[in-house]
C-alpha positions in Angstrom: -13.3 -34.9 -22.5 -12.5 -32.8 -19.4 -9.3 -33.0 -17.3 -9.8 -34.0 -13.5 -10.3 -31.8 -11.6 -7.3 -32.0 -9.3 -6.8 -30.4 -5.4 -4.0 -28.2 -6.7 -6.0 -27.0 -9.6 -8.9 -26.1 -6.7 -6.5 -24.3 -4.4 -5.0 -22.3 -7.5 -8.6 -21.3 -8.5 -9.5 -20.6 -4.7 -6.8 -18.4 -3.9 -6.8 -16.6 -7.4 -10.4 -15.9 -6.4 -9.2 -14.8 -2.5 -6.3 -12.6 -4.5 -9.1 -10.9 -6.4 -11.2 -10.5 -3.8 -8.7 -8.9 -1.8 -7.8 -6.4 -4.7 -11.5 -5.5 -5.4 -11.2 -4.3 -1.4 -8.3 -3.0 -1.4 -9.0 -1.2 -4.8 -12.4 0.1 -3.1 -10.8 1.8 0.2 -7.8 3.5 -1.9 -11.4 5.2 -4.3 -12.4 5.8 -0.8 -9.5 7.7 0.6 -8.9 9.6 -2.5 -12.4 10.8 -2.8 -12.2 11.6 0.5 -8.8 13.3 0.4 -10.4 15.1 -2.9 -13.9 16.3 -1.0 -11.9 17.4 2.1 -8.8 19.4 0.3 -9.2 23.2 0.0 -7.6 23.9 -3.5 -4.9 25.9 -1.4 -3.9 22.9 -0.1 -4.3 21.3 -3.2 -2.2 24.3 -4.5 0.8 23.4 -1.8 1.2 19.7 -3.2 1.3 20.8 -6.7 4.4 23.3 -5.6 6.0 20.9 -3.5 5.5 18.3 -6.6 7.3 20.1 -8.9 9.9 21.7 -6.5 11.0 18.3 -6.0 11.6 16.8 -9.7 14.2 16.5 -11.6 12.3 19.0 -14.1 12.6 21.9 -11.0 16.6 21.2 -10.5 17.0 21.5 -14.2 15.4 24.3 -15.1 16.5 26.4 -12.1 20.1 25.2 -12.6 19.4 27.1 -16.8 17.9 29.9 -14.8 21.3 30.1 -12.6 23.3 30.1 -15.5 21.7 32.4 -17.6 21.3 34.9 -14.5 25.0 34.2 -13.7 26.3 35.1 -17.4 24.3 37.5 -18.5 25.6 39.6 -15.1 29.3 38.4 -16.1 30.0 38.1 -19.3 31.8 41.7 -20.7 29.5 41.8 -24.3 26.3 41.5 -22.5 27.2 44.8 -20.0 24.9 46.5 -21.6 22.2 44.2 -19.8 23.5 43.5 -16.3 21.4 44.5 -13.8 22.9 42.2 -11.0 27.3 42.3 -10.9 29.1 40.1 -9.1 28.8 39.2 -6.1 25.0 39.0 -7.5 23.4 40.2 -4.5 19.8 40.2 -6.3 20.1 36.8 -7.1 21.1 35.5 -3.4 17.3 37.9 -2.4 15.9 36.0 -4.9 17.5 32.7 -4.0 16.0 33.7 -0.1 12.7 34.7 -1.4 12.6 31.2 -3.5 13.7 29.0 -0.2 11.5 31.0 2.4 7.9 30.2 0.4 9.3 26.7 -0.9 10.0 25.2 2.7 6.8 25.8 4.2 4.8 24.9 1.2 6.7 21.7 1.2 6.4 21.0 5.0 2.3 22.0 4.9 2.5 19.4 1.9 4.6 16.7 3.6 2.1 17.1 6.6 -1.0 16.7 4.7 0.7 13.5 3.2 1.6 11.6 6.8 -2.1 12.6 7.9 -3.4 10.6 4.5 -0.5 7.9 5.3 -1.5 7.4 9.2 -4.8 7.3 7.6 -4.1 4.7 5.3 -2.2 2.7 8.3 -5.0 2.8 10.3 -7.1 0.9 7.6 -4.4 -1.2 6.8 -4.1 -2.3 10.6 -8.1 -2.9 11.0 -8.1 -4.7 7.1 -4.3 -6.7 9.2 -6.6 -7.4 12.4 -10.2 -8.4 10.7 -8.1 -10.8 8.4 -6.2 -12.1 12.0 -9.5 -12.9 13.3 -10.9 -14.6 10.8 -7.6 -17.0 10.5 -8.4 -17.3 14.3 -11.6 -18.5 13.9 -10.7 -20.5 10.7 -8.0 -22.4 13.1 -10.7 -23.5 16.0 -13.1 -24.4 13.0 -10.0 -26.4 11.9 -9.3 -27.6 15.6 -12.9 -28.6 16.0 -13.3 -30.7 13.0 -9.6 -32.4 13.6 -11.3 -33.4 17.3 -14.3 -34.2 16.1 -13.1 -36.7 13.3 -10.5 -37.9 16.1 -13.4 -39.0 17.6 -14.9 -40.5 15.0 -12.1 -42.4 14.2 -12.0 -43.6 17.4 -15.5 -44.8 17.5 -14.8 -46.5 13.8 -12.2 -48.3 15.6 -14.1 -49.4 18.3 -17.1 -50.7 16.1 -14.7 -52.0 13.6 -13.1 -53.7 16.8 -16.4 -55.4 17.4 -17.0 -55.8 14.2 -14.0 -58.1 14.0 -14.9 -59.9 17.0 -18.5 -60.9 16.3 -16.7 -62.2 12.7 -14.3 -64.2 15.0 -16.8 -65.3 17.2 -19.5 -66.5 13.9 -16.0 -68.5 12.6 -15.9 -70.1 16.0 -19.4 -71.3 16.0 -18.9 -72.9 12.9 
């Protein structure tokens, strides 16, 4: 046998369906932007984010830190004078140290501005997915309002018949 069917079963299974629904959208217009962002990026730009993606990991910090120290003692250390090519004060590391900073920071900003035009983009859809879904509760709250007047009235009217429904009973015990 089959359990009832109860109301909170049918709103579980109605707004599991709504939830899905609403991922299968939101799902589609993410494809949508990326594709988009894809089809529209020039592989310099694409180029930029991949720089500015790895300059800013933990992976970047930790390898140039090895890099520092390796530069640093191999210029320091009194066995490996053979090899220095950059004594203290290491002025060839503070050009390249310059060099490094002067490319990364505009690379980074051209990345971080292709990034809030694909986030404004993103809010924009957000806000029109925020309004569409504002005007359909809206309308779902006169539909709502409609039927709670229209069943007011009909209540009323079931009052009134039942009120002469009652009446024409009294008035059939009277007769009798």
């Amino acid at each position: 046998m089959s359990e009832p069917v109860t109301k909170e079963k049918l709103s579980k299974d109605y707004e599991s369906r709504i939830n899905h629904l609403v991922e299968n959208f939101e799902n589609q217009v993410r494809k949508h932007i990326n594709e988009e962002y894809v089809r529209s990026t020039k592989w310099s730009d694409k180029f930029a984010d991949k720089i500015a993606q790895f300059g800013g990991s933990w992976k970047f910090i930790n390898i140039f830190f090895a890099f520092l120290i390796l530069w640093i003692v191999l210029n320091s250390l009194s066995f490996t004078k053979v090899i220095h090519f950059d004594e203290p004060p290491f002025i060839l590391l503070n050009l390249v140290l310059s060099f490094i900073a002067g490319f990364q920071a505009p690379i980074i900003m051209m990345s971080q501005n292709r990034q809030a035009a694909r986030d404004k983009q993103e809010a924009i859809i957000d806000f029109a997915i925020n309004y569409k879904a504002e005007q359909e509760i809206d309308d779902m709250q006169g539909h709502l309002h409609r039927i709670e007047a229209d069943f007011a009235k009909f209540r009323s009217e079931v009052r009134g018949e039942l009120s002469e429904i009652k009446k024409l009973i009294l008035e059939q015990g009277n007769m009798s």
